[in-house]
N, C-alpha and C positions, 0 to 999 in steps of 0.2 A: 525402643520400638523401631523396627524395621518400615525406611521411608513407602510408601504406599506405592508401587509401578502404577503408571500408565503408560500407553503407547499413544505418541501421538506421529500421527500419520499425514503426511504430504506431496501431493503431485511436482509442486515447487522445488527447486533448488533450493540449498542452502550454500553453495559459491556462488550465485545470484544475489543483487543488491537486493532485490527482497526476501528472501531468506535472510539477511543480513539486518535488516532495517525492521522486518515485520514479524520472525519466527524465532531466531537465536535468542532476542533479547526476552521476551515474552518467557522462552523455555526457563533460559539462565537463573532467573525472579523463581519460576514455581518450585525449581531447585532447591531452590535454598529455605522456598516452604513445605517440606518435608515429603516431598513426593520425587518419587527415581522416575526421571523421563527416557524413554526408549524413544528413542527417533529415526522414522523411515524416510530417508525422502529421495526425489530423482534427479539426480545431477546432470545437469548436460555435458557435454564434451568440452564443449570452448563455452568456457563461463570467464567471470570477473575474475573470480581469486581462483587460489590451486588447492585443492581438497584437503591437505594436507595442514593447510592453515586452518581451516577452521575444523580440520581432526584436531586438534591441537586446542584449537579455543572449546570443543565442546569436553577433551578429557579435562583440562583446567578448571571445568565449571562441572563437574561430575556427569554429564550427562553420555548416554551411551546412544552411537550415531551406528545407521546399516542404510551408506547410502547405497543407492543402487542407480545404473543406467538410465538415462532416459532417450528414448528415441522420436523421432520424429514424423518419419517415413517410414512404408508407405502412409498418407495421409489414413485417420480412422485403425485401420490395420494396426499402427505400430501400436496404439493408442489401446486398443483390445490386449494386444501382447504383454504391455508394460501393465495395464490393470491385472491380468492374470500372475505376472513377475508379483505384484503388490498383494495379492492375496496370500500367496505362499507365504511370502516375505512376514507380513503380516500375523499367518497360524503360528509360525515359528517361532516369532520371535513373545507373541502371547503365551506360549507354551510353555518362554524357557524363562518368563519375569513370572508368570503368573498372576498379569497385570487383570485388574475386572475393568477397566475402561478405555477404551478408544478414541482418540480425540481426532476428528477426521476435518481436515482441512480442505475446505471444496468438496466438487461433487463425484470428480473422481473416486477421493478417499473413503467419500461415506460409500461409493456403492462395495467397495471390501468390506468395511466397517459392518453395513448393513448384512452380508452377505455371513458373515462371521456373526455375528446377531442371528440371524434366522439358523446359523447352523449348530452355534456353542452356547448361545444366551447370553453374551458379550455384550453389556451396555455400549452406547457411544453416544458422543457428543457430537452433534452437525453444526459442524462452523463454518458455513454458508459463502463468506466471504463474496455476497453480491449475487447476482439474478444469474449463473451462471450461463444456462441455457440461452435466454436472452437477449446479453452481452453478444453472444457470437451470432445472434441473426442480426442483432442489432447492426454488428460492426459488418456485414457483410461475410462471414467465414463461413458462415449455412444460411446460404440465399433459401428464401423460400422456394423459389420455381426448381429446386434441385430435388429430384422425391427421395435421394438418400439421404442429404440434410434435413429433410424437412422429414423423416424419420427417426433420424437419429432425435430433432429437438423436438418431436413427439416424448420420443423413448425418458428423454431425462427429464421434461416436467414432467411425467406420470411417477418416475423414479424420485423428484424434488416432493413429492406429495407422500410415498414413503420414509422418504428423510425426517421432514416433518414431524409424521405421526409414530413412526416407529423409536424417532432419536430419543433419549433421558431428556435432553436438553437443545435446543438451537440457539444460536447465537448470530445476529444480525448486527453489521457495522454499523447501520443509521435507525436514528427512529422514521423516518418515514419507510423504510424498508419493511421493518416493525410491525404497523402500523396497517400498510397491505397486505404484509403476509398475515393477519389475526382475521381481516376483510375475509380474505381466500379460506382460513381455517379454522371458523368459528365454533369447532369443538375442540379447540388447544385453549386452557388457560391465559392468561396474558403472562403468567410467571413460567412458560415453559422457553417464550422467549427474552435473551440477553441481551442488552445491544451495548457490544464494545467497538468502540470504534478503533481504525488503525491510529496506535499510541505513538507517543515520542519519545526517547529516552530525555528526558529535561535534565537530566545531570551533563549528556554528551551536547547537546544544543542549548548553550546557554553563552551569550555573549561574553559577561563577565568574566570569564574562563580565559579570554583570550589574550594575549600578550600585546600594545600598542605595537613592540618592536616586531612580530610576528604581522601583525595588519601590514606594516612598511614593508618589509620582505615582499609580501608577496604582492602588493600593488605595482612595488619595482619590478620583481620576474610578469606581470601580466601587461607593464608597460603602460599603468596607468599612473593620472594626477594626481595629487595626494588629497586634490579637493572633488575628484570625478564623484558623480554620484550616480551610482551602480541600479541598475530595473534586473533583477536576476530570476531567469528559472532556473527548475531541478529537476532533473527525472528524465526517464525517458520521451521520446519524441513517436512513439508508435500511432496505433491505429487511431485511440482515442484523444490525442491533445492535438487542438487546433496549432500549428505552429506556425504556418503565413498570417493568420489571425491576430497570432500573436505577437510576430513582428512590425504588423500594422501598429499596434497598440506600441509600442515598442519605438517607432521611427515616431512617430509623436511626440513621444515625451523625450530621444532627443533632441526633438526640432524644438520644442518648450526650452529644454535648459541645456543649455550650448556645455556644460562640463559634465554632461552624462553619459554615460557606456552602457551597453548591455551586455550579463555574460550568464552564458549558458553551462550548466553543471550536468554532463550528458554524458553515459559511456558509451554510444557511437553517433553515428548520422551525421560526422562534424562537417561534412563536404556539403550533404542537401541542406543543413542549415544557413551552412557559407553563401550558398547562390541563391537561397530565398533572401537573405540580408544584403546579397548584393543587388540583388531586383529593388530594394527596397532604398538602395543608396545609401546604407549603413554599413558594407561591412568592416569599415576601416574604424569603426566606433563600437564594433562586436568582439566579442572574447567568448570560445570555447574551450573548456578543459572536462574532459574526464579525471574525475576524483575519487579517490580511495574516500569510504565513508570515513573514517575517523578524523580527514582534514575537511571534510565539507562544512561542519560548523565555522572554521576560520575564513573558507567565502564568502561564507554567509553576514559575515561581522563585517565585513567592508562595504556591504548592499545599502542600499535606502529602503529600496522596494523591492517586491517579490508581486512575479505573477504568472496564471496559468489559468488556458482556458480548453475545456473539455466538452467533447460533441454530445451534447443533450439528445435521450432520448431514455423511454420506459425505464430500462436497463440499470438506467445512470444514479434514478433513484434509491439504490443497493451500496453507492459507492460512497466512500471514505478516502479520497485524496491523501495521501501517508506526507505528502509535501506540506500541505496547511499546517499542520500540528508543528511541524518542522520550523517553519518560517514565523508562528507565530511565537514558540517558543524562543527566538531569535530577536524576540521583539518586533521582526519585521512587519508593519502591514501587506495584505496584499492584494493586488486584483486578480476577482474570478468573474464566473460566470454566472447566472441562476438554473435552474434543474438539474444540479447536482448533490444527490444526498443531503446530509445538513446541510452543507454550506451557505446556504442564504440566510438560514436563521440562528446560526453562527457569527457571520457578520453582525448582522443586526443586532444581535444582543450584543456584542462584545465591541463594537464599532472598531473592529479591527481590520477593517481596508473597503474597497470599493465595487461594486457589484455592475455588469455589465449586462443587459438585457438582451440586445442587438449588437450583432456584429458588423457592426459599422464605425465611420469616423466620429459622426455624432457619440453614441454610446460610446467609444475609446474618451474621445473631448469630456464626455459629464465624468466619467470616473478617476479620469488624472485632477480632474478638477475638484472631485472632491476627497484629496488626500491628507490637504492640509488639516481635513475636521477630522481625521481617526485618531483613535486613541495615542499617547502615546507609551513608548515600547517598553516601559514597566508595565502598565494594563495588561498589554497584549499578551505579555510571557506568564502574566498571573491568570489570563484566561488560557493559555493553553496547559500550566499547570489544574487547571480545574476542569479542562475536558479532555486532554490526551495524555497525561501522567503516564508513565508503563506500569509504575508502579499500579497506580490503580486500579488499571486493567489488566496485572495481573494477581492483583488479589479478588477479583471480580469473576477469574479465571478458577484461582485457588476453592474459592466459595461454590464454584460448581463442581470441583473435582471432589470435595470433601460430602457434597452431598448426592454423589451419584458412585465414590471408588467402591 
């Protein structure tokens, strides 16, 4: 039997570390569950890797890629353009697989998807991926007092209310995201929505893995003790992660234990990071590197701890930090925040690190202080094998494609 097409559809890059982290690996899995993925998505110009690689890893893994441009500017304008790019792209290449399902990532994707739906009777799946609208008044990028911003995030929750009701299926990263959207849409079943959250691949992030003599290496190239003990984040440094916040938190604990470093795993911002750690009297105890994903689990094996904090609000309650799953599959404990997606009740059940309320020295003080009672890092890597497996978020994936291709 001829594997089932679907198209799945994204705004996202995939020379982007999330393409990399969040979409490749997700595809590669439902591959190999008997479905031919078609994948659109929009490449930026200056990304992390070069197209070429990961053309290469998707013919490898049979999967068939149509990336396409993305633009930027004009603000809005380019934005309209590249969704029109994405609709064609989209009829076309549904035309030439004969896929019946559309798997739309964000809210970009579903408006083709949906658009394609109202025009061919094209099922699709709305994979939400967070409060999209929201997020961006939230974070400031459509101030309210703006009447084209505040049109446009008219336009998309009217359009998030079509997603919704028109999708086979929606997929939300948290249950509390869940949970409000059943609030908002009490004539959707509770089985119409999924909630998977952002996974981990547990085979590439697993300590054991790593070489003692491979840890040496590279504590020598970072210029550190062989007894430092490492407070690490990961990720980017943009709109939403507190990072003065978090160097507060950070100059603490090495004021606590005189053989401690901090390093940062970030593919830019290494200069604003430098003069915030210098503010702070630390930079000469900080380490930044930009990392190719496939050596980031070996960073991560030389950590104690992990941590990251993210600016709470409405929005936030949508989010699935892709780091947590990361670091606890690492074993690492770590510090967050509260009003972030699962995350606090995450913690709590799993006692896999320490939870910050106030952004202050006190709250920093009570959560380095309560490190020593978390689990330890066999718990942790068997709580993140039980709530971010890929695997099992992508047969949870699989199980929606088989009852909606």
């Amino acid at each position: 039997m001829a594997p089932k097409a679907v198209v799945f559809l994204s705004y996202d890059g995939m020379t982007d570390p999330l393409g990399q982290s969040q979409v490749l690996p997700y595809l590669f899995c439902l591959q190999q569950k008997g479905f031919q993925l078609h994948l659109i998505s929009f490449e930026k110009p200056r990304a992390l890797s070069r197209p070429e690689t990961i053309a290469a890893l998707c013919q490898k893994n049979g999967l068939r890629w149509y990336p396409q441009r993305y633009h930027k500017n004009p603000p809005l304008l380019s934005t309209l353009l590249d969704l029109l790019r994405m609709y064609r792209c989209l009829k076309r290449v549904q035309a030439q697989s004969g896929a019946s399902l559309v798997h739309a990532r964000g809210y970009i994707a579903a408006l083709a998807a949906l658009r394609l739906k109202q025009r061919q009777g094209i099922r699709f799946l709305f994979d939400m991926r967070g409060f999209w609208a929201d997020e961006k008044r939230d974070a400031g990028a459509w101030p309210q007092t703006h009447w084209v911003y505040n049109a446009v995030y008219r336009f998309f929750k009217r359009r998030e209310s079509n997603f919704m009701l028109q999708s086979a299926a929606a997929i939300s990263l948290t249950r509390a995201g869940k949970n409000w959207l059943l609030q908002q849409f009490p004539q959707l079943p509770e089985s119409h929505i999924s909630v998977i959250p952002c996974s981990t691949d547990v085979t590439l992030f697993n300590a054991k893995a790593i070489q003692p003599q491979q840890q040496a290496a590279l504590r020598q190239a970072l210029e550190l003790p062989e007894t430092a003990k490492l407070m690490v984040y990961l990720g980017s440094v943009g709109t939403w992660y507190l990072i003065p916040e978090l160097l507060q938190l950070m100059a603490l604990y090495l004021q606590q234990e005189p053989e401690a470093y901090a390093l940062f795993i970030c593919p830019g911002e290494h200069a604003h990071i430098q003069s915030l750690a210098q503010a702070q009297g630390i930079a000469h105890r900080v380490r930044i590197r930009a990392v190719e994903r496939p050596q980031i689990p070996l960073y991560l094996s030389i950590c104690r701890v992990a941590a990251f904090f993210i600016r709470p609000s409405f929005s936030k309650i949508s989010s699935s930090p892709t780091k947590l799953g990361e670091f606890m599959a690492m074993g690492l404990p770590c510090i967050s925040n509260t009003g972030i997606g699962d995350v606090t009740e995450l913690v709590q059940k799993h006692g896999c690190g320490a939870l910050v309320t106030s952004f202050n020295e006190a709250s920093y003080r009570q959560a380095l202080a309560a490190l020593p009672a978390c689990a330890p890092a066999e718990h942790i890597r068997n709580a993140a094998l039980q709530e971010f497996d890929l695997q099992v978020a992508a047969e949870k994936y699989a199980a929606l494609y088989r009852a909606h291709v």
